[in-house]
C-alpha positions in Angstrom: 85.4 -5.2 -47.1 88.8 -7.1 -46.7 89.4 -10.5 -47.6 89.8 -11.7 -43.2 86.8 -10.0 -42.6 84.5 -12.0 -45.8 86.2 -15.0 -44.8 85.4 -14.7 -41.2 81.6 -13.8 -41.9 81.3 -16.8 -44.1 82.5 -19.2 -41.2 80.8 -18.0 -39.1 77.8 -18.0 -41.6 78.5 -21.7 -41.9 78.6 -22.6 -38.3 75.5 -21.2 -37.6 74.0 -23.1 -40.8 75.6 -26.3 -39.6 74.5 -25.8 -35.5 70.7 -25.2 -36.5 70.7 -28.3 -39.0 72.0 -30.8 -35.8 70.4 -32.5 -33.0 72.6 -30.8 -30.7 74.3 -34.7 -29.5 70.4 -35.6 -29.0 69.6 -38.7 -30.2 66.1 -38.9 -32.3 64.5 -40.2 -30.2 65.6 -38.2 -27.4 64.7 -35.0 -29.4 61.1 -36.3 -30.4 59.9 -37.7 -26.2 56.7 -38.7 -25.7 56.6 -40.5 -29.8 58.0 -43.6 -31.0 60.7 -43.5 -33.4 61.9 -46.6 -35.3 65.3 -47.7 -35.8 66.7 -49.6 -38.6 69.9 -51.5 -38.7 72.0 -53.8 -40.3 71.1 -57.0 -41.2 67.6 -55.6 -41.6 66.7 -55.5 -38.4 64.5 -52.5 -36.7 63.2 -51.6 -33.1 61.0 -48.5 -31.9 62.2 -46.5 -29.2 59.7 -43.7 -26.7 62.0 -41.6 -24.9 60.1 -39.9 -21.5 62.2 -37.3 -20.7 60.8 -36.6 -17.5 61.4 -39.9 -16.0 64.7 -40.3 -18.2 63.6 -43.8 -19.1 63.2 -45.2 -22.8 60.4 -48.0 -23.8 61.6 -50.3 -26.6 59.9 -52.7 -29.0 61.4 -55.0 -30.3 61.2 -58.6 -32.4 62.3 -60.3 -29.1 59.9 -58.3 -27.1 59.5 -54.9 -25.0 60.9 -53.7 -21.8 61.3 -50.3 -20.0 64.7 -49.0 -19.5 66.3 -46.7 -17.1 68.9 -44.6 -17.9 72.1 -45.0 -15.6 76.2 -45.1 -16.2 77.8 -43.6 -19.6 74.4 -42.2 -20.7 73.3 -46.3 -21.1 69.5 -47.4 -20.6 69.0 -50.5 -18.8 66.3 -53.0 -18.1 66.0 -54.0 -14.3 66.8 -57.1 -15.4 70.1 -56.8 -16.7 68.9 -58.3 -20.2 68.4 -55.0 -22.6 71.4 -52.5 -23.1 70.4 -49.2 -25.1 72.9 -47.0 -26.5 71.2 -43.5 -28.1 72.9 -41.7 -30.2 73.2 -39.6 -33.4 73.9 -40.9 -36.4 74.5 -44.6 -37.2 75.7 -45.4 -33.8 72.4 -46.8 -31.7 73.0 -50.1 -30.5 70.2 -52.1 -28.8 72.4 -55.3 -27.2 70.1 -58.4 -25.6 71.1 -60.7 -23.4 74.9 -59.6 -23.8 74.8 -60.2 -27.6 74.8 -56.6 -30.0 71.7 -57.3 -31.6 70.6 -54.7 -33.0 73.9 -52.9 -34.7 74.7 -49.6 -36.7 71.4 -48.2 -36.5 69.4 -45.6 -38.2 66.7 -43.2 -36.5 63.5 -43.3 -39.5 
């Protein structure tokens, strides 16, 4: 077997290894809907999140209270209210802002 041909079996060995071991740009709480998954973030701060992925809306709880969000522009999920901002993502990168200040920052799926 030539070196190309080992080297190309091994990346693609590695890509396969690498796309089964992600979310596929899901979120966790995205991937898990129906089942709360708490969210921890910096300053020690943490909120639970239920994704319904048949109404694309997300319940939060949170310190400051709960609300049901819709999911609109960019992918964001919004209260009817305009108060609570959710941003899902993978990663450290959820954001839960309230009442137009980033509350809950750098956050952690648990």
């Amino acid at each position: 077997m030539s070196t190309l041909k080992i080297l190309a079996t091994a990346a693609t060995a590695i890509f396969l290894i690498a796309g089964c071991a992600t979310s596929g740009g899901k979120s966790a709480a995205e991937a898990t809907p129906g089942k709360f998954v708490t969210y921890n973030c910096e300053g020690k701060k943490s909120f639970s999140v239920r994704f319904d992925a048949e109404n694309g809306t997300a319940r939060i709880r949170t310190h400051e209270g709960s609300a049901e969000l819709s999911k609109g522009a960019r992918g964001l999920y919004r209260d009817d209210g305009g108060e609570w901002i959710l941003t899902l993502a993978d990663g450290n990168g959820t954001e839960l802002v309230y009442k137009s200040k980033a509350v809950y920052k750098n956050c952690t799926a648990q």
